[in-house]
N, C-alpha and C positions, 0 to 999 in steps of 0.2 A: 197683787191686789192691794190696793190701798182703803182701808180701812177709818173712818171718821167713828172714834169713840166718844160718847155722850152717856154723863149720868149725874143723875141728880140735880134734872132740871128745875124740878118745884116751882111747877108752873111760871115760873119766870119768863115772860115773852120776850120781854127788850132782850135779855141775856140769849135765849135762844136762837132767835131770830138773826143775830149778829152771831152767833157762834155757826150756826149752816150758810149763812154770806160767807162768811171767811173761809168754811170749808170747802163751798162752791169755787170758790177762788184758786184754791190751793190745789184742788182736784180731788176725789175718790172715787171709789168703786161699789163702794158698799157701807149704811148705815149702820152702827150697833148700839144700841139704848140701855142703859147696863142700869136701870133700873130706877125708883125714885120720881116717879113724872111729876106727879102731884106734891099737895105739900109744903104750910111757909108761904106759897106763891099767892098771886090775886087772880092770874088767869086757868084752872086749872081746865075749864071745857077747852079753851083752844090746845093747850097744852095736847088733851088726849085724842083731840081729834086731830093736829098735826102728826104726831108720832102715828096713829094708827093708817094714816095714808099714807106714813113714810115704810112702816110695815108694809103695805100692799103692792108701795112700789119696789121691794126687794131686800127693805130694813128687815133685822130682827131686833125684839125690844124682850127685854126680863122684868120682872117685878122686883119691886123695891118693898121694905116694911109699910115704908108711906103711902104708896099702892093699895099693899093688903088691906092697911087699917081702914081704907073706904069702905071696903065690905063686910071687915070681920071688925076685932077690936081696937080701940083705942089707947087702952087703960094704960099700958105699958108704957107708955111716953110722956114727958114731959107735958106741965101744963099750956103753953104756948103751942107745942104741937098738935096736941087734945084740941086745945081751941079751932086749928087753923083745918086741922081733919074734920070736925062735925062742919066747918063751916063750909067745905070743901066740898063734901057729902050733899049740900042744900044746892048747888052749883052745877053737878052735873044729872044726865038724865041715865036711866037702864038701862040704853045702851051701851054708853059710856062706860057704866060701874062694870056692865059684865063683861068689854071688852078687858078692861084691870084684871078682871077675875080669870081671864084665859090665859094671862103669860104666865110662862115658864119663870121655876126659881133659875135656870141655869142652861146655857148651851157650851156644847163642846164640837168642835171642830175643828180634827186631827191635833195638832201640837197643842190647842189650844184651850183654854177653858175660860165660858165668858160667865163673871156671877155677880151678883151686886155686894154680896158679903165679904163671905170666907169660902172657903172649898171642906171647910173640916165639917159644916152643920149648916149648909144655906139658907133653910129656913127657923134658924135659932137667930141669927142677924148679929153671930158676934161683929166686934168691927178688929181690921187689922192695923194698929195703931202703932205695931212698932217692929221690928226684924223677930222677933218672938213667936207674935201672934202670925207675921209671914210665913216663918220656919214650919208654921204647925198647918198651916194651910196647903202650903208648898208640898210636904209631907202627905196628906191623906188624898194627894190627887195624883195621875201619871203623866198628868198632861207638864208639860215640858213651861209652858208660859200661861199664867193666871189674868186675866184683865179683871177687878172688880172696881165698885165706886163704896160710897156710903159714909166714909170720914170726911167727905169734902176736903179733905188735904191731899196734892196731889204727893206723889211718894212711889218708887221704886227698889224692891229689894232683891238680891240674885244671892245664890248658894251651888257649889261646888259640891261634888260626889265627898260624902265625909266629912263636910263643912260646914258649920253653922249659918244659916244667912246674913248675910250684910246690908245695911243702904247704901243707897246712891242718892244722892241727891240731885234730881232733876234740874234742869235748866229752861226755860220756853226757847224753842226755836232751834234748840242745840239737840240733836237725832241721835238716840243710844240706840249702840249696838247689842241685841241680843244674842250673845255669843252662846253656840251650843253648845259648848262643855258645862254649862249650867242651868238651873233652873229661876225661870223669873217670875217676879208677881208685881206688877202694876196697880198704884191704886192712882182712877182717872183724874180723881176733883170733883170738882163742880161745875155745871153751868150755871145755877140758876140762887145759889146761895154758898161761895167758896168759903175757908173759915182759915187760912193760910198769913192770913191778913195782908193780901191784895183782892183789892174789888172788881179785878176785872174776873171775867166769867175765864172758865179752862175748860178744854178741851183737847182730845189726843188722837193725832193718827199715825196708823202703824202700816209699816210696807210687809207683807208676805214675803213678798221677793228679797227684799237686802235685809228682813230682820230686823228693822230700826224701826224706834219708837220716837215721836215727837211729838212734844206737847206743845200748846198755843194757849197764851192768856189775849183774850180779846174784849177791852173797852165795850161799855153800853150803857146806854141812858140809864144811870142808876135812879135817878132822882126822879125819872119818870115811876119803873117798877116801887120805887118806894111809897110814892104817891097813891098807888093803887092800893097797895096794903093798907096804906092808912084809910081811903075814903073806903075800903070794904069793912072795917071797923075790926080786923085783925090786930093782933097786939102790936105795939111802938116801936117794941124791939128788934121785930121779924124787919120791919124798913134801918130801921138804926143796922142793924150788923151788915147788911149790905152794902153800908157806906164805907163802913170799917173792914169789911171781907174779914168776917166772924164775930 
């Protein structure tokens, strides 16, 4: 089974929209939404009404913090984020908010574990920023290979029985082997606002069959998506780092 991973769309449509083209392209089996839909973005109702059809057609989707904060709090975030959550909140309808409100912090399925965080506290939102914070995530789970999103930086880390974990540094386009004498943890990127400092949107799919993980950075009208930030009267910046991818 081949696998299309997405997180951390933040309502970004152009990024979106061009990141399931290319996956239609490429082929898969099955969508996974690792969290994050809303958020930073200007389209968030299409955002959550796309993902939640892609759930019905056989997606699964997790909750991101920028998820939560539409129903619960804010406070915790950055003022830019603050900003773009209350304005986010004006944008969609009940429906919408309480579809947010039904996912899952986390799915697991056999070798695998899908979460938008960490695996040591899902709903605390540490973020895994370095072979450290992997090692400790890798650690409080049995599942053999972690997928999360959340740092927007994409990043792969493995560890050996008795080993401290290591990175890898990813490649676009270049398919790692998930070799089972170890343990893996994936962090996906971004679609919809990467902070790696490339602009184009990421995305990753993974084979069941051969183990191998491969990421895709795909071009999209940024200038468009920026545009909509600005005429929504969101802050400057949220368009600016998008240019810069971070």
């Amino acid at each position: 089974m081949r696998i299309a991973l997405f997180s951390d769309i933040h309502a970004n449509r152009e990024a979106f929209e061009a990141c399931l083209a290319d996956a239609e392209h490429r082929g898969f089996d099955r969508i996974g939404l690792l969290g994050d839909i809303v958020g930073y973005g200007a389209d968030p109702s299409w955002a959550v009404d796309v993902c939640a059809r892609l759930v019905e057609d056989g997606a699964f989707a997790l909750l991101g913090n920028h998820d939560q904060a539409v129903f619960a709090s804010e406070e915790d975030m950055n003022s830019r984020a603050r900003e773009a959550i209350r304005w986010t909140r004006t944008r969609l309808d009940h429906a919408q908010t309480e579809w947010l409100r039904s996912l899952p912090f986390l799915l697991r399925e056999g070798e695998i574990l899908f979460v938008h965080a960490n695996a040591w506290a899902p709903e605390s939102w540490g973020y895994v920023t370095g072979s450290r914070e992997a090692e400790r995530s890798m650690r409080r789970t049995d599942a053999r290979i972690t997928f999360c999103g959340h740092t927007h930086v994409p990043a792969v880390h493995h560890m050996a029985p008795a080993r401290p974990a290591a990175p890898f540094v990813p490649v676009p386009d270049r398919a790692i082997p998930f070799l089972t004498s170890r343990s893996w943890l994936a962090v996906i990127g971004s679609v919809g606002q990467p902070r790696d400092g490339i602009a184009a949107a990421c995305y990753a799919l993974y084979d069941t069959a051969t183990r191998e993980l491969t990421y895709r950075r795909v071009a999209y009208d940024v200038d468009a998506a920026a545009e909509k930030i600005l005429r929504a009267g969101l802050p400057s910046s949220l368009a600016d780092r998008l240019h810069r991818g971070g």
